[in-house]
C-alpha positions in Angstrom: -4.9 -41.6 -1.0 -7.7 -39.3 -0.4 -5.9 -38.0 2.8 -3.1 -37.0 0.5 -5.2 -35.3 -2.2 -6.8 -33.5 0.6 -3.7 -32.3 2.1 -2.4 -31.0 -1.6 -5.4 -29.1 -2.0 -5.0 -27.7 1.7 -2.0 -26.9 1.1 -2.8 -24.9 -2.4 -5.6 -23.2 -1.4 -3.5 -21.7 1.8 -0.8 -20.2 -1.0 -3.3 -19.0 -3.9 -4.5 -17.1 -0.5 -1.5 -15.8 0.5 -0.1 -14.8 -3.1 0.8 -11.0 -3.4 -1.9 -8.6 -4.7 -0.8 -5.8 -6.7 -2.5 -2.5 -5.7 -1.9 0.8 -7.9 -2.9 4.2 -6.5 -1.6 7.4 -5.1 0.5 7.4 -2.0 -0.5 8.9 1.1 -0.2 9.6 4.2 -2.7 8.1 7.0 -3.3 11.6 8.5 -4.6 12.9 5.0 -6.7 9.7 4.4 -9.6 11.6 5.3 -9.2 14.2 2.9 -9.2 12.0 0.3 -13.1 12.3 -0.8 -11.6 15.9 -2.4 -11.4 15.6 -5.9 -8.1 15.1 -7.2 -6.5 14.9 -3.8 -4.3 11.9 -4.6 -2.6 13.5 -8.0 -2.3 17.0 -5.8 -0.8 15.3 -2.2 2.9 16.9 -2.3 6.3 14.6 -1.6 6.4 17.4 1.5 3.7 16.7 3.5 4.6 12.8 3.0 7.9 14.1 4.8 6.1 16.2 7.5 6.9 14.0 11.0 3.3 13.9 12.5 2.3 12.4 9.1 5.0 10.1 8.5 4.5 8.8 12.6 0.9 8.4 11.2 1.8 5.8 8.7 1.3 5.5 4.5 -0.9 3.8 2.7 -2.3 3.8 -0.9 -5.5 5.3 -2.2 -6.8 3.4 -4.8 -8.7 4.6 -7.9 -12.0 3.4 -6.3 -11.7 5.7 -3.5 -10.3 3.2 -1.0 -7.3 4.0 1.4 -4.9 0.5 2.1 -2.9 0.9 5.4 0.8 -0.4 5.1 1.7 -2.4 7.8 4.9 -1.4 9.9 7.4 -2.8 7.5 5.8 -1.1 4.7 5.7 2.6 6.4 9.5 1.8 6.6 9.8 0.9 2.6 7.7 3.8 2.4 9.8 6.3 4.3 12.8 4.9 2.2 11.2 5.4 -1.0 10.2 8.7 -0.4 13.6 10.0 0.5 14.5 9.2 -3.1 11.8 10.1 -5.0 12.3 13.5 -6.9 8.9 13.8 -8.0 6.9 16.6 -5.9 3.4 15.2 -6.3 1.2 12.6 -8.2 3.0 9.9 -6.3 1.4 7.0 -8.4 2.7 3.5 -7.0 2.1 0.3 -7.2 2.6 -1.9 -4.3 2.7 -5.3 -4.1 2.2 -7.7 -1.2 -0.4 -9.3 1.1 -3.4 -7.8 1.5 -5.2 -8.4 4.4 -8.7 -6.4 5.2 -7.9 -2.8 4.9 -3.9 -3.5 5.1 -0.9 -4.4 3.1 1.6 -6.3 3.9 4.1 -4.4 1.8 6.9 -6.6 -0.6 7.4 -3.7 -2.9 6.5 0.2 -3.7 7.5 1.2 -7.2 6.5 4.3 -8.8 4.2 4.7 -11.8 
């Protein structure tokens, strides 16, 4: 019996760890990361630099409101890429993206604008 109750708890604790997060900031690309100290710089990063080739090869990720940039993983800078070809907004790209965070990276489920 305590075998059993042992692998339920296992077996709970391995899916309350690997539950989606939900993380809400400004998309960006991973080539602007490091201007992101600027004040403002999240609201202020345009749609066209998001569509600008070296940055998009560089990957997306989200900067939080704490400061800290979240790397997509490669099927997220594809969701990304997606998204952004539909968006009609030109700046403050506010999202919230859900999936499995991992360190300093998201394993992206969903980007949805704010």
């Amino acid at each position: 019996m305590k075998k059993i109750a042992m692998v339920l708890f296992a077996g709970l604790a391995v899916a309350a760890f690997a539950s989606d997060t939900h993380v809400k900031g400004y998309l960006l690309a991973q080539g602007c990361a490091s201007e992101s100290h600027k004040p403002g710089f999240g609201a202020k990063h345009p749609k066209d630099c998001l569509e600008k080739e070296d940055c998009a090869k560089s990957g997306f990720g989200v900067l939080t409101k704490d400061k800290k940039f979240i790397k997509f993983d490669a099927a997220g800078n594809q969701q990304a890429r997606q998204f952004i070809a539909r968006l009609t907004r030109k700046s403050n790209i506010k999202v919230a993206v859900t999936g499995n965070v991992d360190g300093e990276q998201i394993a992206v489920s969903r980007i949805e604008l704010q």
